[in-house]
Each structure stands twice: as structure tokens, then as C-alpha cells.
C-alpha positions in Angstrom: -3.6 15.2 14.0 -0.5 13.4 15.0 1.0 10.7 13.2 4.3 8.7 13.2 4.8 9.2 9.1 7.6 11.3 8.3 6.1 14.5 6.6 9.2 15.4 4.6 9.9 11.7 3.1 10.8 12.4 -0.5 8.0 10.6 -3.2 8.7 9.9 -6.3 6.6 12.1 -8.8 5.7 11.0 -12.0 3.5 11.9 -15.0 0.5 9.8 -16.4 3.0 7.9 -18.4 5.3 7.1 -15.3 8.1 9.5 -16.4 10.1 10.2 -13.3 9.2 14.3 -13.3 10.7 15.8 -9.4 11.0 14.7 -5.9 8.2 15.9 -3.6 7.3 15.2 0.1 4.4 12.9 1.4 2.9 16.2 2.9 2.5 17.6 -0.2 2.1 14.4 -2.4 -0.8 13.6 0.2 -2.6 17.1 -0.2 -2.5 17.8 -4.0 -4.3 15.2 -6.2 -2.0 16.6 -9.2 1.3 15.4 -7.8 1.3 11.9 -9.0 3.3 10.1 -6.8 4.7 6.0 -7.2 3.4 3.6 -5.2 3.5 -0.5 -4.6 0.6 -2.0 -3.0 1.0 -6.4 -2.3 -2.2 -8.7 -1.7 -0.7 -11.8 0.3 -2.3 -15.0 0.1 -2.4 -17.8 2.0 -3.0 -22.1 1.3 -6.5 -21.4 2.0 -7.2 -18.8 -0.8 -7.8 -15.8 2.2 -6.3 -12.5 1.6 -4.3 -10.8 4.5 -5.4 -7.4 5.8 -4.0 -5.0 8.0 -5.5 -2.9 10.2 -3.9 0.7 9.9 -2.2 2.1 13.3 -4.6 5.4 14.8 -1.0 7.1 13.9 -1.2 7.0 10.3 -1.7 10.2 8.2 -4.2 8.5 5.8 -6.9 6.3 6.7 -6.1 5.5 11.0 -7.9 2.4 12.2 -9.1 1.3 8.6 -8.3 -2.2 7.1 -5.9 -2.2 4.2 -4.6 -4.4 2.1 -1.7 -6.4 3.2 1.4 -4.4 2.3 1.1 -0.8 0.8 4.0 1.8 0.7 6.0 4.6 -1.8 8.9 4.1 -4.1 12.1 6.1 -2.8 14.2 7.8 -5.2 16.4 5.3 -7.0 14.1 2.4 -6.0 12.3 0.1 -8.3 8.3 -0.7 -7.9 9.3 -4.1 -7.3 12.8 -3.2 -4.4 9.8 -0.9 -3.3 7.4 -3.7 -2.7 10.0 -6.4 -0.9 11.1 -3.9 1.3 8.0 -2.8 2.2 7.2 -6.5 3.2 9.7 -6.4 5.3 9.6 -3.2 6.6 5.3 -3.9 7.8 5.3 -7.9 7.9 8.8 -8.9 8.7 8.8 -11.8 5.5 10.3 -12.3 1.9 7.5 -13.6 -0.6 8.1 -14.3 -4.7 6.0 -11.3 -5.9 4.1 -11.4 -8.7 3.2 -8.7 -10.9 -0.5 -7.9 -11.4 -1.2 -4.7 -12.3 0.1 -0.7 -13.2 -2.7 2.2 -13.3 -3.0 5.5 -11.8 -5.3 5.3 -9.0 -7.0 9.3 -7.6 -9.1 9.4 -5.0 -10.2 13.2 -3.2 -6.4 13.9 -1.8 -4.0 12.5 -3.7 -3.3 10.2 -7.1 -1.1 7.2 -6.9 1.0 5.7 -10.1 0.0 1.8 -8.9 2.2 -1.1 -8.8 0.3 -4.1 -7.5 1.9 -7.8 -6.9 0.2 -11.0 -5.2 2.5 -13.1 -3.0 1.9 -16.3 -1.0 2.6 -16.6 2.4 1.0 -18.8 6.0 2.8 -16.1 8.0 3.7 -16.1 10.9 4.2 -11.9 10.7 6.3 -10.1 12.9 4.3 -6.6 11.8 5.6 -3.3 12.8 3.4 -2.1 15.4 4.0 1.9 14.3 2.4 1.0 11.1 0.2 -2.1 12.0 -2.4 -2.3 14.8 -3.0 -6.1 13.6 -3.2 -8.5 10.4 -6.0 -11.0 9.9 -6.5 -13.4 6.8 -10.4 -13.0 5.4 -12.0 -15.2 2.9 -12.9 -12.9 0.3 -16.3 -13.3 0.4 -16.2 -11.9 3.8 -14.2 -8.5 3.8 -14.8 -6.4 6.8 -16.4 -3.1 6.5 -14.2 -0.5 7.1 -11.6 -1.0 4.5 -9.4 2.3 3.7 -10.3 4.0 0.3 -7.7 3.4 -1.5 -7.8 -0.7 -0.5 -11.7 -0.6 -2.1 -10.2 1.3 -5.4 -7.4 -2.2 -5.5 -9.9 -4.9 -4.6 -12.4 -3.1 -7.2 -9.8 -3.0 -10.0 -8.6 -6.5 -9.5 -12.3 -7.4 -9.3 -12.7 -8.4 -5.6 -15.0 -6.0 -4.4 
């Protein structure tokens, strides 16, 4: 598969405490489930009470074409979760939001486990998204999710008790 995510980006790895233990890369953070490795994730709101989604790019090593929740990424090295999460927001959406914290737990699904940091933000857009990352955003009532949401964006709307 081809994809535009740098393979050798250095993750932060971490035990199930959140104890910085050694610097890995996505390649390997993505193919062993025992390398748990930081990550932010950011449901965005808007005045109507709908949650923004993205639609992944076809290029993306995890999950191509699924929906996923409106800003996800990794903590660099030296980074907080929260640096993580603003500059991820304007890294994929091109905006700065108040974030909020919501929630910290390790999340494992069949290829990886994540040390979770989730926030809420509010924002109307517009977005100016970046199209190596983003096919599109859309705002759904949560009542209404679409279908094909990525794994990891079912595990988040499950814990905060969306889905």
C-alpha cells in the first residue's frame, strides 16, 4: 500500500501508567500492539450540538476512506498531549479552538494500543483541511453517524458514550 505518512516519524512510547519509556517509529508503533504509543484525539462541535467528522484520505496507513473523528494525531517527543492536540488542529483543519479535556485511557485494537488523550472544542468552521490527510469534513447530528467510521473513532465515540 502507499501512503503519504512518514514511516519513520518518531512516537512517543509509553507504559500503562504513561511513563515516557523509548522513542519508536509509526511503522513499528502501528504493527506491534505492545508498543504503547501517545496519542490526542479532538471531537469539535458546533452551535448546533453536531460533531465534525473527517473523512480519512485513500493515502492514509490506517483506516483510508473511513470517517474519523475530527482531529486525531501522535505526541512528538518533547510535546505535551495538549501542544499535540492544537497543533494537530491546525496542522488537519487550519483553526485554534479552547480545548477541553475529556478523557486519558489506553485504547488497543488488533494492530496497535494508543495512550489516549481526548478534548472537545467548539468551532462553526469554516476549515481549511489538509487535503494529504483529509478527503472532506462534514458536521452529523449524533444520532445520525455514518457507517463507515474508522475503528479506532467507534472505540472514542463508545467510551464517551456516543455510539
Amino acid at each position: 500500500m502507499i501512503t503519504t505518512d512518514d514511516q519513520q516519524e518518531m512516537f512517543v512510547v509509553v507504559d500503562e501508567n504513561d511513563t515516557i519509556l523509548e522513542y519508536r517509529s509509526r511503522y513499528d508503533c502501528h504493527h506491534d500492539k505492545t508498543l504503547i504509543h501517545r496519542t490526542i484525539g479532538v471531537l469539535i462541535y458546533n452551535d448546533k450540538g453536531q460533531i465534525l467528522l473527517q473523512k480519512r484520505s485513500m493515502t492514509k496507513d490506517l483506516d483510508p476512506g473511513k470517517w474519523g473523528i475530527s482531529v486525531g494525531g501522535h505526541v512528538t517527543k518533547g510535546q505535551t498531549y495538549e501542544e499535540a492536540a492544537a497543533r494537530e488542529m491546525e496542522e488537519e483543519l487550519g483553526i485554534h479552538a479552547k480545548l477541553t479535556p475529556i478523557k486519558k485511557w489506553i485504547m488497543r485494537s488488533g494492530h496497535e494500543s494508543e495512550m489516549g488523550m481526548l478534548y472537545t472544542a467548539h468551532h462553526n468552521g469554516p476549515f481549511t483541511y489538509n487535503m494529504k490527510e483529509i478527503d472532506r469534513v462534514e458536521f452529523f447530528d449524533i444520532y445520525n453517524l455514518p457507517e463507515n467510521l474508522s475503528h479506532c473513532t467507534k472505540l472514542t465515540l463508545k467510551e464517551v458514550g456516543i455510539l
